[in-house]
N, C-alpha and C positions, 0 to 999 in steps of 0.2 A: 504493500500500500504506500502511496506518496507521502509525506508529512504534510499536510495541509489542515487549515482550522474552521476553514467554509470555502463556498465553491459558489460561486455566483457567475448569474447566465447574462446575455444578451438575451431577448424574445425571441422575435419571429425571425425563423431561420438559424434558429440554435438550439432552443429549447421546443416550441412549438414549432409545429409544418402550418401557419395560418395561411399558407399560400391558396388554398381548394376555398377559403370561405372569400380571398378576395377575386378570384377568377370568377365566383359564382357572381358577385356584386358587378362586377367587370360585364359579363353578361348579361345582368340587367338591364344594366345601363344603356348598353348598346342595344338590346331590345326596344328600350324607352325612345331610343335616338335613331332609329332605323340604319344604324350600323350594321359591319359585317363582325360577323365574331371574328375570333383569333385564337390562334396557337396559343397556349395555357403558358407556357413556356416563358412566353416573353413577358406575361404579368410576375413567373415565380420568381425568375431574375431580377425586377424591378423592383419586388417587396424591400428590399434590403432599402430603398431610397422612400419609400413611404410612398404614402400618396400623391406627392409631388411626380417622383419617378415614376409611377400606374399610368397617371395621367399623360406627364410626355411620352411615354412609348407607345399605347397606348391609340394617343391622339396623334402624334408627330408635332406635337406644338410645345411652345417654352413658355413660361410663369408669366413674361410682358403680353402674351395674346388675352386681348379681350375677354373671352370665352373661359380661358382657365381656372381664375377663383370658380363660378360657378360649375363647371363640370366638375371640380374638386370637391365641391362642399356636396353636389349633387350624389358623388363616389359615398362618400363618406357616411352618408345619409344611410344608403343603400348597404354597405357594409355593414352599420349599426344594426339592423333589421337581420342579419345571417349570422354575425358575429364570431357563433361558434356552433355553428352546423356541422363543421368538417374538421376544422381546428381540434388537433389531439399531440401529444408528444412526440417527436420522433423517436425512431425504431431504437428500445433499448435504453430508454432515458427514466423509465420509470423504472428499470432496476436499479439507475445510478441515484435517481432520489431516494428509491430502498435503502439503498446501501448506507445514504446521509445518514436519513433518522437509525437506523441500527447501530454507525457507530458516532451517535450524539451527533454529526456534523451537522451545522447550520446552512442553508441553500437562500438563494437571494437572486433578486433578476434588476439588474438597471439596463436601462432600456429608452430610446430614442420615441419610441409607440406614446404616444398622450395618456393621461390617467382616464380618460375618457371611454378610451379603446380596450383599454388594457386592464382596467377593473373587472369590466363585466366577463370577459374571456377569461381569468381567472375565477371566477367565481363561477362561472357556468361549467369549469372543469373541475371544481370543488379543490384549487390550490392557493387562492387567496387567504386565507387562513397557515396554510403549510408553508409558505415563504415566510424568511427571519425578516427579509427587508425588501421592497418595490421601491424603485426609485425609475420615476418620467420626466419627461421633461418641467414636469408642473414644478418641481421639485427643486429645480438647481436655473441657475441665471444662464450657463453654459451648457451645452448638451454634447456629449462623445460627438469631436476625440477628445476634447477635455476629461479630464480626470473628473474632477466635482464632484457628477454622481456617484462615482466607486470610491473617493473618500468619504462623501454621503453614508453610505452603504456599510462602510466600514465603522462607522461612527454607532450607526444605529446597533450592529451588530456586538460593536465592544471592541473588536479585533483590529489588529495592525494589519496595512496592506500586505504584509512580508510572508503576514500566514494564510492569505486569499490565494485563491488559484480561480480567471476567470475567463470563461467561453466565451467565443465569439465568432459570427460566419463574415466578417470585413475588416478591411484594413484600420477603419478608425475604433475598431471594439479592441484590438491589438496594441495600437496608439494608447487607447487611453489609459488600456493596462499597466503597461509600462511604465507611463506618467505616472500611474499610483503607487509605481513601487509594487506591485500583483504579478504573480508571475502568468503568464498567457495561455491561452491553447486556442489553435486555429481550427472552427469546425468545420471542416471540409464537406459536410453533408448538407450542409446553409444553401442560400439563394446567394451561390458564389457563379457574377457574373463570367462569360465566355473565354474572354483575355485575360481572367486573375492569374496570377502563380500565387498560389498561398505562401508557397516558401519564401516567397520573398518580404515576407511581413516581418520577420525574423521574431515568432511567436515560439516561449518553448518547448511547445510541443505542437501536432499539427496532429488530425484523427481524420483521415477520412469517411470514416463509416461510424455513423453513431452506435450502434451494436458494439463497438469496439471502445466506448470510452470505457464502460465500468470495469473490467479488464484490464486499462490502463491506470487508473484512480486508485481502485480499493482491489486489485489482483483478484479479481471473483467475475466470472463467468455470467 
């Protein structure tokens, strides 16, 4: 097992797969708009940049078009309404929070996702309660890759960042790690867009296949 004192997530694209409840909103939408659907793909890749990113890829349009606030808020709307339809752990992840509570460790998720969003998805998967600490944007003046919320996080939890070890499916989830003094792990099973090299984040450890982290963490299958 590694020496570690808590293990704290990124969200969507680390800990949860919320990509299926925003393709479904995506499809909405485009229903609503007499759009063409699209390849699921190109929304799971763009999760990592929020709603902003959904939207430009999406639409083919940037933040100065007219149209965007509104198609944004209209997304949003839409996504509220399915939330967590689809939304579940990825593969292996709830052995690895097993393994937390078995041996005392504390779990915690900071997180770029709005307390908005991000409340009710844990509560609808009965984890809000199980996390030591949620920290969103609501929460800190600067959002990852600033460190803030993972000293946030650290704060609430008691612990020094020295004794954290914290996930992440992007470059600025690795940034801000390191900013905190945390030691890193790169999830390679995230909404990690086409041209990433994850290696080059230089995260201490790198997993591709979430099945594989409890194994690497607490050595238990």
């Amino acid at each position: 097992m590694l020496d570690f004192k808590a293990l704290l997530f990124d969200l969507d694209g680390t800990l949860l797969d919320t990509a299926p409840d925003f393709i479904t909103a995506v499809e909405k939408q485009l229903q609503i708009r007499g759009g063409q659907l699209l390849d699921g793909n190109l929304v799971r890749t763009s999760v990592t940049h929020g709603s902003i990113g959904i939207i430009e890829s999406v639409y083919g349009i940037k933040q100065d078009n007219p149209q965007f606030e509104s198609l944004k808020e209209e997304f949003l709307e839409l996504y509220l309404g399915n939330i967590a339809e689809k939304t579940q752990l990825f593969d292996g992840l709830k052995s690895v929070l097993d393994s937390c509570e078995k041996h005392s460790i504390p779990w915690g998720i900071i997180t770029n996702k709005p307390l908005r969003y991000t409340q009710p998805v844990l509560e609808a998967l009965g984890m809000d309660q199980q996390s030591a600490t949620t920290i969103c944007p609501d929460h800190v003046t600067h959002p990852k890759p600033d460190p803030e919320g993972l000293l946030l996080a650290c704060s609430e939890i008691n612990l020094a960042p020295a004794d954290c070890i914290y996930v992440g499916d992007h470059i600025r989830d690795i940034q801000a790690g390191k900013s905190a003094g945390m030691r890193t792990l790169a999830a390679g099973w995230g909404y990690i867009e086409e041209n990433e090299n994850i290696s080059e984040w230089q995260a201490d450890w790198v997993v591709t296949d979430s099945k594989d982290l409890n194994a690497l963490l607490f050595n238990e299958s």
